[in-house]
C-alpha positions as CSV (number, residue, x, y, z in Angstrom):
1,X,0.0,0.0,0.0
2,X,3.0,2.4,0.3
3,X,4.8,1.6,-2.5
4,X,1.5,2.4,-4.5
5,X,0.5,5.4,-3.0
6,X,4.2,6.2,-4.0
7,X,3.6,5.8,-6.9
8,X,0.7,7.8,-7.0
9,X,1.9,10.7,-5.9
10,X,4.9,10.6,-8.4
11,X,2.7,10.1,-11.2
12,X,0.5,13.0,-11.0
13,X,3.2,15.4,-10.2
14,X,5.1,14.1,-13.7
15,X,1.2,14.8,-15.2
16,X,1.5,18.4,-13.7
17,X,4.5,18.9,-15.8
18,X,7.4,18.9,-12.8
19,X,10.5,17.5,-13.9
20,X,12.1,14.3,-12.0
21,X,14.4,16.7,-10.0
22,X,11.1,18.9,-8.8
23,X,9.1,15.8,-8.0
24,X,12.3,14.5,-6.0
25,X,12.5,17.8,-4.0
26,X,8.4,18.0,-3.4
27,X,7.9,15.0,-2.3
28,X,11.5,14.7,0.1
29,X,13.0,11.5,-1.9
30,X,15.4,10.6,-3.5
31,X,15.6,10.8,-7.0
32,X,16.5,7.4,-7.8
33,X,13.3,6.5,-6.6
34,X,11.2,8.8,-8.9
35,X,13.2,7.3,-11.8
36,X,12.1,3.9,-10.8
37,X,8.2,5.0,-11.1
38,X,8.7,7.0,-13.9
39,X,8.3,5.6,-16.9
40,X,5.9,2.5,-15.4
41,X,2.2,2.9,-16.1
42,X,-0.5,1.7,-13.7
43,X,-0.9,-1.2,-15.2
44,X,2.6,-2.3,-15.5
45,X,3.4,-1.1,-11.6
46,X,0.4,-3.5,-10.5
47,X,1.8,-6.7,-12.2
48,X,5.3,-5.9,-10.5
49,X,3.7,-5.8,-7.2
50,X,2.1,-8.5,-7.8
51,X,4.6,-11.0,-8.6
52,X,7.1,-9.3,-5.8
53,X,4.9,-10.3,-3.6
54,X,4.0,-14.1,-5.5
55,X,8.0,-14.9,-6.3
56,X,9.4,-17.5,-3.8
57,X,12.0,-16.5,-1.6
58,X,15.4,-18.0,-0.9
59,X,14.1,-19.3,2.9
60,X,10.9,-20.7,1.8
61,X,12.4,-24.4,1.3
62,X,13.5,-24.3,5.3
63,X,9.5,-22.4,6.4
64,X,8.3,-25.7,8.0
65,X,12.2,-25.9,9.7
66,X,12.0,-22.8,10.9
67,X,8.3,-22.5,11.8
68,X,9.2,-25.7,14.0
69,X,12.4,-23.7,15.9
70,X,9.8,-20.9,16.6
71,X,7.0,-22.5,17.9
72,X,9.7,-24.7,19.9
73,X,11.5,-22.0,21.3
74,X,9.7,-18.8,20.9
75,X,12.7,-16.6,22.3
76,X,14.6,-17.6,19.3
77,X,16.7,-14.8,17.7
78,X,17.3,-14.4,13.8
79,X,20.6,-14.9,14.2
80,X,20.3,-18.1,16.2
81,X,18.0,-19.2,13.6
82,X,20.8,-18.1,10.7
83,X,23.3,-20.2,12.8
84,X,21.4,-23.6,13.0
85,X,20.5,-22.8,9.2
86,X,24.5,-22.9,8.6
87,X,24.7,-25.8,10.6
88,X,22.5,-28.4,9.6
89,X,21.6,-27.0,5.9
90,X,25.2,-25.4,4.7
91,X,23.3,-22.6,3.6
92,X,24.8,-19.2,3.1
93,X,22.7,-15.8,3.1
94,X,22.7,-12.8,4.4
95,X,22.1,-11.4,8.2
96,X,19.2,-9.1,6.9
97,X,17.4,-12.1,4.7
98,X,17.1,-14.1,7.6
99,X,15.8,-11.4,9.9
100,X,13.3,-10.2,7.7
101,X,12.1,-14.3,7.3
102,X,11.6,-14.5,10.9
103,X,10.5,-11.2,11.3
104,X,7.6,-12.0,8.9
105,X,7.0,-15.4,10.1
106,X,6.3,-14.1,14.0
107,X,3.5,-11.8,12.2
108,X,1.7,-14.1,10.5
109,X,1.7,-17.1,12.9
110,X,1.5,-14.7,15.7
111,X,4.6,-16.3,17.3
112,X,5.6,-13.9,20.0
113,X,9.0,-13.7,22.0
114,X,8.5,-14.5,25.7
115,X,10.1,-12.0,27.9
116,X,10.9,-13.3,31.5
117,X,9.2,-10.0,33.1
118,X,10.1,-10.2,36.9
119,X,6.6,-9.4,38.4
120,X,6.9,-6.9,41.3
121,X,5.1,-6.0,44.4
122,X,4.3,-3.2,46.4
123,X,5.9,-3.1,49.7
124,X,5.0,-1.3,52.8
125,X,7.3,1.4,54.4
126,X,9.3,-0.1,57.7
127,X,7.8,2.2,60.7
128,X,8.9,5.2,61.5
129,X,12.9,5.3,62.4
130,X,13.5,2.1,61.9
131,X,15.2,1.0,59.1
132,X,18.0,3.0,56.4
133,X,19.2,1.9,53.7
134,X,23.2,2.3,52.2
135,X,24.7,1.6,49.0
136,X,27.7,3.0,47.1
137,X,28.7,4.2,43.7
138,X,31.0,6.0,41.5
139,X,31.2,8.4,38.2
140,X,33.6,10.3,36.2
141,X,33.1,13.7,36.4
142,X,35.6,17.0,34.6
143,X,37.9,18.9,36.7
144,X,38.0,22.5,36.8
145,X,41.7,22.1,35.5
146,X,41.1,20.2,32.4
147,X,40.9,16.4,31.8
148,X,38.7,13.8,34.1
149,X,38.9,12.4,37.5
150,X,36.8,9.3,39.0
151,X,35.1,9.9,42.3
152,X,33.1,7.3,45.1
153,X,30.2,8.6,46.9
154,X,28.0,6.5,49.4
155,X,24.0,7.5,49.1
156,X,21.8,7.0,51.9
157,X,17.8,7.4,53.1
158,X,15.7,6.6,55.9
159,X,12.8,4.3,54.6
160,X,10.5,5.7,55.5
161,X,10.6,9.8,55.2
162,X,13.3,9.2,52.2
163,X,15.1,11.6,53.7
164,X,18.5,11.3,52.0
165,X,22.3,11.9,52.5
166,X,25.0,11.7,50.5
167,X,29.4,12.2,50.6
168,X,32.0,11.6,47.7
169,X,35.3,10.7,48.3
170,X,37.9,11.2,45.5
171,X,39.9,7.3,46.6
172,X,38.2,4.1,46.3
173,X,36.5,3.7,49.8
174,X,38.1,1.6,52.1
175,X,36.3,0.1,55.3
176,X,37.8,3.1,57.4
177,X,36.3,5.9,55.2
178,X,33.2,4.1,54.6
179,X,32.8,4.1,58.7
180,X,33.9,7.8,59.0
181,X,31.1,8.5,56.0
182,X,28.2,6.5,58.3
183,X,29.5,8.2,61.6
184,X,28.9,11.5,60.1
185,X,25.5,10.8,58.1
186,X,24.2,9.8,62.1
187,X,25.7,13.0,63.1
188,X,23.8,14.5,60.0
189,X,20.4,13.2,60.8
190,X,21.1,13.4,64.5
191,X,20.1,9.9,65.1
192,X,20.9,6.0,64.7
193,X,17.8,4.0,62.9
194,X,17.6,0.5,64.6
195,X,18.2,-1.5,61.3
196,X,21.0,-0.7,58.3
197,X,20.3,-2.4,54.8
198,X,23.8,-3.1,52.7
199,X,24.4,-4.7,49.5
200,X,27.0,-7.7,49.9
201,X,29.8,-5.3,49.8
202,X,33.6,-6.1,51.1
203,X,33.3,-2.7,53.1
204,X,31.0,-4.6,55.1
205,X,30.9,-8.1,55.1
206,X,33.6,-10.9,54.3
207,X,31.3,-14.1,53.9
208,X,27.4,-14.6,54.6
209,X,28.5,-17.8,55.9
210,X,24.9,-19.4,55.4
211,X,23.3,-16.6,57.7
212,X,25.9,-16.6,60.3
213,X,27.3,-13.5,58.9
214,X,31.3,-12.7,59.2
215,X,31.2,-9.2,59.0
216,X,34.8,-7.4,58.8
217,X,36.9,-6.4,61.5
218,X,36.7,-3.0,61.7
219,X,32.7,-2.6,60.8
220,X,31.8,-5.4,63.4
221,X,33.3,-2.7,66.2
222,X,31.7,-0.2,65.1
223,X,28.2,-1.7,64.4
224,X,28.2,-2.9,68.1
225,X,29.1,0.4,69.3
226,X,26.5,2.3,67.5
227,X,23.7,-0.7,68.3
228,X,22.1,-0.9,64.9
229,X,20.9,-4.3,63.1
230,X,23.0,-5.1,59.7
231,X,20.0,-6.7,56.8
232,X,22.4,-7.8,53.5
233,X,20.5,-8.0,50.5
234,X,20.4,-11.5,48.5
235,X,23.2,-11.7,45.7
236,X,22.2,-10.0,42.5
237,X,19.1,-9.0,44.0
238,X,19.4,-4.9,43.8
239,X,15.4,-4.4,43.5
240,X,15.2,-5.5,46.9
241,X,16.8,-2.0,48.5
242,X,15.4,0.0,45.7
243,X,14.7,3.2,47.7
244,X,18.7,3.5,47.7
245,X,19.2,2.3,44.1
246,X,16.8,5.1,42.9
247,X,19.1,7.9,45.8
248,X,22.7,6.8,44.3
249,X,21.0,7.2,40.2
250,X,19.6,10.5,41.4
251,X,22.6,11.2,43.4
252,X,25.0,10.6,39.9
253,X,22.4,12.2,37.5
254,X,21.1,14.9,39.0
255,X,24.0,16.4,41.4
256,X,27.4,15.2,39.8
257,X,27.1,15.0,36.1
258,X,27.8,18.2,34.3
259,X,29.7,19.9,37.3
260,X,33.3,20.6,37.6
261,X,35.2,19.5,40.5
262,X,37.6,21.7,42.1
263,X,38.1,20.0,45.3
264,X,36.3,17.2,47.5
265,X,36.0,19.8,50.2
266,X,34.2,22.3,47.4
267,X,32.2,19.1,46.1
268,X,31.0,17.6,49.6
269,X,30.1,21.0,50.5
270,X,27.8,21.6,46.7
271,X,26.3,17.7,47.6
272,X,25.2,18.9,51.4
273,X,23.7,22.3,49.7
274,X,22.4,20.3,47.0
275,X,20.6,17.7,50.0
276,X,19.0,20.8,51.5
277,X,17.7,22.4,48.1
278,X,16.5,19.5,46.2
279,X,17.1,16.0,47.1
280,X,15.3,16.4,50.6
281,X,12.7,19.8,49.4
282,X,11.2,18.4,46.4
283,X,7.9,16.4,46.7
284,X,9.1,12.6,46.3
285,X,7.2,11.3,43.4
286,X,5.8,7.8,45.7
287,X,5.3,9.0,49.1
288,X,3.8,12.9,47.7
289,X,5.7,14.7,50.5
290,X,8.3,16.3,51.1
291,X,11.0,14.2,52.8
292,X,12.4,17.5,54.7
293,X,8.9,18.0,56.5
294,X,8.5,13.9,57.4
295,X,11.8,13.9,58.8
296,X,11.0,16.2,61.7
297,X,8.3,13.6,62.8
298,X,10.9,10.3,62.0
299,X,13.7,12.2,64.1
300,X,11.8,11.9,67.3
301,X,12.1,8.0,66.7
302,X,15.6,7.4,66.2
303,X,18.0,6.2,68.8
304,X,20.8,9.1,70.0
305,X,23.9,8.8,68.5
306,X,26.4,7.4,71.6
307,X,29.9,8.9,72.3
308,X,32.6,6.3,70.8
309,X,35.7,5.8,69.6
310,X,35.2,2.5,67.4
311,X,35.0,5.6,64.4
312,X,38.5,4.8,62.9
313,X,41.1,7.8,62.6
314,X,41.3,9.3,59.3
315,X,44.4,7.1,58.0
316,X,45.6,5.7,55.0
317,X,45.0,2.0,54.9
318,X,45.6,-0.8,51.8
319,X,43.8,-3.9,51.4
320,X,45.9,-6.9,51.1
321,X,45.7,-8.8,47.6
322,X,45.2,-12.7,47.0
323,X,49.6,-12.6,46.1
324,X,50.1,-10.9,49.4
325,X,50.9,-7.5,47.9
326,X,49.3,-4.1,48.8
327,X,49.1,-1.2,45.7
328,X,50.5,2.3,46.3
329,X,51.0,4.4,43.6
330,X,50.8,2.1,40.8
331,X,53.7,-0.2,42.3
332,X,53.3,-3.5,44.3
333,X,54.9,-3.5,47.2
334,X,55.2,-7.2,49.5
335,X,53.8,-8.5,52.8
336,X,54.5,-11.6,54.6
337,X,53.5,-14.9,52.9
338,X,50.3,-15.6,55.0
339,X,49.3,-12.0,56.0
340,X,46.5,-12.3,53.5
341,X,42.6,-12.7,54.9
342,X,39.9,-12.0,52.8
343,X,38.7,-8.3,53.8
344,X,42.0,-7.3,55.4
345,X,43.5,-4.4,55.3
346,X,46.5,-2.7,56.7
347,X,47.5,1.2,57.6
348,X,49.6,2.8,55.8
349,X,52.1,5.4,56.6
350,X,54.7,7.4,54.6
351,X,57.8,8.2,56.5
352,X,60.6,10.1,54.9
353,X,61.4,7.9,51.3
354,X,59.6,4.5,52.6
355,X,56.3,3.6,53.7
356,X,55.6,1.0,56.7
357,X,52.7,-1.1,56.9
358,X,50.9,-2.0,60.3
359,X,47.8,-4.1,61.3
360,X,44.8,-1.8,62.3
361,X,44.3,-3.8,65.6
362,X,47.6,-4.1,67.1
363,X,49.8,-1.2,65.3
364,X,52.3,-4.1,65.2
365,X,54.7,-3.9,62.0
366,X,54.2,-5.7,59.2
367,X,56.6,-4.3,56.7
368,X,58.5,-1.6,55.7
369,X,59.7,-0.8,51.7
370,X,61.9,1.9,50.3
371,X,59.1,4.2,48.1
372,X,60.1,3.2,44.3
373,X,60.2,5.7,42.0
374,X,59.4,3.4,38.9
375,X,55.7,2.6,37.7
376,X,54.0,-1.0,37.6
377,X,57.0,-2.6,39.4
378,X,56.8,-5.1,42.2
379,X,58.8,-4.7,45.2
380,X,59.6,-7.4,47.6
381,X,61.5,-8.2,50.8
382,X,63.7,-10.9,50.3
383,X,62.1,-12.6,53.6
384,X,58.5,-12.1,51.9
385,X,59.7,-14.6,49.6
386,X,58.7,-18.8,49.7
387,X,62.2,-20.3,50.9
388,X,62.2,-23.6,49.0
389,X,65.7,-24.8,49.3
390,X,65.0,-26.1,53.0
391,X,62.1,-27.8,51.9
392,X,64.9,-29.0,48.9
393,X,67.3,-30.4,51.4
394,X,65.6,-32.1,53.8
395,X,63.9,-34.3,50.5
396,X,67.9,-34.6,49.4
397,X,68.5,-36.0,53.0
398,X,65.9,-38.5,53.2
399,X,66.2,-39.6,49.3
400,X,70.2,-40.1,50.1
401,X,69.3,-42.1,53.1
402,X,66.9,-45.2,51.7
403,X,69.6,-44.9,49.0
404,X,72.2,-45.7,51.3
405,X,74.2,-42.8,51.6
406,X,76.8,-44.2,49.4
407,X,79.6,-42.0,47.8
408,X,77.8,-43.3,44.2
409,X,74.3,-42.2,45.7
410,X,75.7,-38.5,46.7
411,X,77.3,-37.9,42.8
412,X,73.9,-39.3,41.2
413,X,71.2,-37.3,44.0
414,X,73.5,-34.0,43.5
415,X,73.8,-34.1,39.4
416,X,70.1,-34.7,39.5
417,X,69.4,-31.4,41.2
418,X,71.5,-29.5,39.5
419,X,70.5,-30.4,36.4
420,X,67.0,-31.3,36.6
421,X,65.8,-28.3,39.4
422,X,62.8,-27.6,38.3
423,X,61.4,-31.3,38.7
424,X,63.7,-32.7,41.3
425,X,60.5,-33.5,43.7
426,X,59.6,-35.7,40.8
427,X,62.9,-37.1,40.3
428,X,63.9,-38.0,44.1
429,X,60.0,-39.2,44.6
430,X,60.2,-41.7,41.7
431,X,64.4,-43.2,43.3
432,X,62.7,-43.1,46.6
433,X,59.8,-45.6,45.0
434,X,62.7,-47.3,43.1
435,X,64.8,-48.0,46.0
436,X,61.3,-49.3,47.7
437,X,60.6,-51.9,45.4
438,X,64.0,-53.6,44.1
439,X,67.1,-55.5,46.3
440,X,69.6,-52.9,47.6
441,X,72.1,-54.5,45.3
442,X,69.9,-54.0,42.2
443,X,69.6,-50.3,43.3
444,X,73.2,-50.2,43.9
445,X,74.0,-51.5,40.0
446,X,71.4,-49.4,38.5
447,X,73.0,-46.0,40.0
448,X,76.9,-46.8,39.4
449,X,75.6,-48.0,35.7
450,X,73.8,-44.8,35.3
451,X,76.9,-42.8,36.5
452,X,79.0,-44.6,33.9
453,X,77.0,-43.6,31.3
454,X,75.9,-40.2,32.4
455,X,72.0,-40.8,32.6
456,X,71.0,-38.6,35.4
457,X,67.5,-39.2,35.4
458,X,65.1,-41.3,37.9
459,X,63.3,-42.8,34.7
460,X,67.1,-44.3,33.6
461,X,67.5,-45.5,36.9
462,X,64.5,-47.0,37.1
463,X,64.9,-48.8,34.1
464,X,68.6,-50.0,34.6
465,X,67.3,-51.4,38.2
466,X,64.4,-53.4,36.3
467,X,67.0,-55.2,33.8
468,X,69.5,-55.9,36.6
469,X,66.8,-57.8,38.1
470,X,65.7,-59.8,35.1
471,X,69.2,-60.5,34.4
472,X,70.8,-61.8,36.9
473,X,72.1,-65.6,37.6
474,X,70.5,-67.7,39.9
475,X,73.7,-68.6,42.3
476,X,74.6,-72.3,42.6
477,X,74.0,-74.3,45.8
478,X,77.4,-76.1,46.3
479,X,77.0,-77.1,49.4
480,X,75.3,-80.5,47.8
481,X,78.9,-81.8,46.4
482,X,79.9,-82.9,49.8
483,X,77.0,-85.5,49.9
484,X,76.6,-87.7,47.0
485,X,73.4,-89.3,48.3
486,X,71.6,-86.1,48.0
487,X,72.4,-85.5,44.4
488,X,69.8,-86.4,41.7
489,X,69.4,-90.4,40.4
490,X,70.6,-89.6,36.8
491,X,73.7,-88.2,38.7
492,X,74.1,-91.2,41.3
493,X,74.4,-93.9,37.6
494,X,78.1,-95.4,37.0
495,X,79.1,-96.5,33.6
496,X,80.0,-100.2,33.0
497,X,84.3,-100.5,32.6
498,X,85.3,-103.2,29.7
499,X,88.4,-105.3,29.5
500,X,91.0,-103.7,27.5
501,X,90.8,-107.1,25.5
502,X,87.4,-106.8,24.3
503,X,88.4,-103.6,22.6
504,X,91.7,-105.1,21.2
505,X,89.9,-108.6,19.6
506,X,87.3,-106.1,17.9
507,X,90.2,-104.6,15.8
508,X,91.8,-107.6,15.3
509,X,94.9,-106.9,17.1
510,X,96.7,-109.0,19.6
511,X,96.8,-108.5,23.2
512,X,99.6,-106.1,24.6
């Protein structure tokens, strides 16, 4: 129906007299497209219509295949569909052919995609000052002196009166600044609600621990300093603390983006003005009041904030890594074999040209680096390092000993290590099994033959041992030469003695 009306319109423009160029302009088409109508008559156009749409197409050999794949698995894309095509008919056609097929084969067989819509319900606000919920985020935002920096913020609202707070840092947040941020967001709303909802996050938590939560270190203190309840949201489950979800996307779209940041102490202080003129003033589009106004009510319900000092100092601190390493300034610098613990993290302080490391709880030492002035590097004590020569010789000791401790055994065992170090547990594993299973004197052969001919190897040894033993003599019992009657019957037969004479008369001699 378009193409006609098309068409249409082409043709009684040409009959007004415009020229193709005027036609193209008045009707906002190309003008390849008015020459294609332009010399067809009515007639003619119809039939072409008609047998565009009549002509069999490429895919209609694999309909009832396809069809089938639909109506099997309606969530089927076009380009799954081109795949299996590919796969079990070798056919070879373009992206678009194939989409347009299916496309047109949903439509008129009414074969719809099913979309796994997650059906949501209403919930009811927690009373009145008893429940707040925290999450985190970060953005990219342009500083005021050219180029980009990435900052962290941490959002959070009381449940019920949504009334909102919000603070940026310009580091990735560590549990200690994460703390400081909570102890001054009570301080803010000049109360403690009874129950805190957190996402999974390391800042908080090291392992649910199936309910019996672990919660870290530093966060455990304070949480039972400040007496508040700790509710973690399931895994990849975000919807279920959605007030905050919404506070951190309105915190990132409608504070940070587009603003220049001078300094955090500028920005913090733009986010607190920002709190008081819109986040917390404007009508919130659920509840249809104004969070400021219900938080004077909700205030009255929250518990005081108590005196502490579980709020950590405002330090530098560095989480350990999996390789027992801690990142400062782009360069690796080494702990202890051991030190790491999922969650932990260590403070860090910068003395002169080296920085020392120290555990949060005891302020004991944990290591001490020269500051390198090179980028990406990893620097390490030499005592951080795995020592595993000891480990070496006391496997050289006890390998030498089933062996013997022959002069032969020392030569083989040492050539073995030196030449084959990286596999030398192998090697002294498999002459320790050898020297197990065969005679001490089959051992003994196999390691002086493998010295003569310079096979250092446990497999050689092995091998030599395995052919000493199917080749040696069975040793001889002598011991049976002293008694006659013991010896066997065919042994125990004497041969008859002839006459001298009967000889001598069968060759016809005479008697001497």
């Amino acid at each position: 129906m378009v193409r006609w009306k098309m068409y249409s319109d082409v043709y009684q423009l040409k009959e007004m007299g415009l020229k193709k160029s005027q036609v193209a302009r008045q009707l906002s088409i190309n003008i390849k497209t008015v020459r294609k109508y332009w010399d067809v008559d009515a007639e003619g156009y119809s039939e072409q219509l008609q047998q565009s749409r009549s002509r069999s197409r490429k895919l209609d050999q694999y309909c009832d295949v396809i069809l089938g794949w639909l109506r099997q698995f309606p969530d089927m894309s076009s380009a799954q569909v081109m795949d299996w095509l590919k796969e079990h008919y070798k056919i070879n056609c373009k992206e678009r052919t194939v989409r347009r097929y299916v496309s047109n084969l949903r439509k008129k067989h009414n074969i719809q995609k099913k979309e796994a819509n997650r059906q949501y319900q209403a919930v009811a606000d927690p009373p009145i000052g008893y429940q707040m919920q925290v999450d985190f985020g970060e953005t990219t935002v342009r500083k005021s002196t050219g180029g980009f920096i990435k900052i962290y913020g941490m959002g959070a609202v009381l449940s019920h009166s949504r009334y909102k707070y919000a603070e940026w840092a310009d580091t990735p947040l560590t549990v200690a600044t994460f703390i400081q941020m909570l102890g001054r967001c009570f301080d803010y709303i000049g109360g403690i609600p009874k129950e805190l909802v957190f996402d999974q996050d390391k800042l908080v938590a090291v392992s649910e621990n199936y309910g019996d939560i672990i919660y870290t270190y530093e966060f455990e203190k304070f949480k039972q300093a400040m007496g508040f309840a700790v509710r973690l949201c399931r895994k990849a489950d975000p919807e279920s603390k959605g007030r905050v979800e919404a506070v951190v996307k309105y915190l990132k779209r409608n504070f940070a983006n587009n603003r220049l940041f001078i300094d955090l102490k500028i920005w913090n202080q733009s986010c607190e003005d920002w709190l008081e003129r819109t986040a917390n003033s404007k009508i919130h589009g659920t509840t249809k009041k104004i969070p400021a106004e219900v938080f004077l009510l909700e205030k009255q319900h929250l518990k005081p904030v108590p005196f502490t000092n579980s709020i950590p100092k405002d330090i530098l601190t560095r989480s350990v890594r999996k390789d027992n390493t801690i990142l400062y300034k782009s360069n690796r610098y080494s702990v202890p074999l051991g030190t790491y613990k999922p969650g932990l993290e260590l403070e860090l302080k910068v003395q002169d040209d080296s920085i020392i490391l120290y555990h949060l709880n005891s302020n004991q030492v944990v290591a001490k680096h020269k500051i390198s002035l090179k980028r990406r590097s990893l620097e390490q004590n030499n005592n951080h390092r795995r020592d595993n020569s000891q480990k070496i010789n006391e496997l050289y000791e006890k390998t030498l000993e089933v062996l013997g401790g022959t002069e032969k055994a020392v030569e083989f065992l040492k050539t073995i290590r030196k030449e084959k170090s990286r596999y030398v547990r192998d090697q002294f594993g498999l002459i320790t099994q050898v020297a197990r299973d065969y005679p001490q004197s089959i051992v003994d052969q196999a390691i002086a033959y493998c010295l003569e001919q310079n096979l250092y190897s446990a497999v050689d040894c092995r091998s030599a041992a395995d052919y000493f033993l199917n080749h040696q003599e069975a040793p001889v019992d002598i011991s049976i030469l002293d008694n006659p009657e013991s010896w066997p019957k065919y042994l125990q037969v004497k041969a008859q003695q002839r006459s001298i004479t009967v000889y001598s008369g069968l060759l016809g001699g005479e008697k001497l």
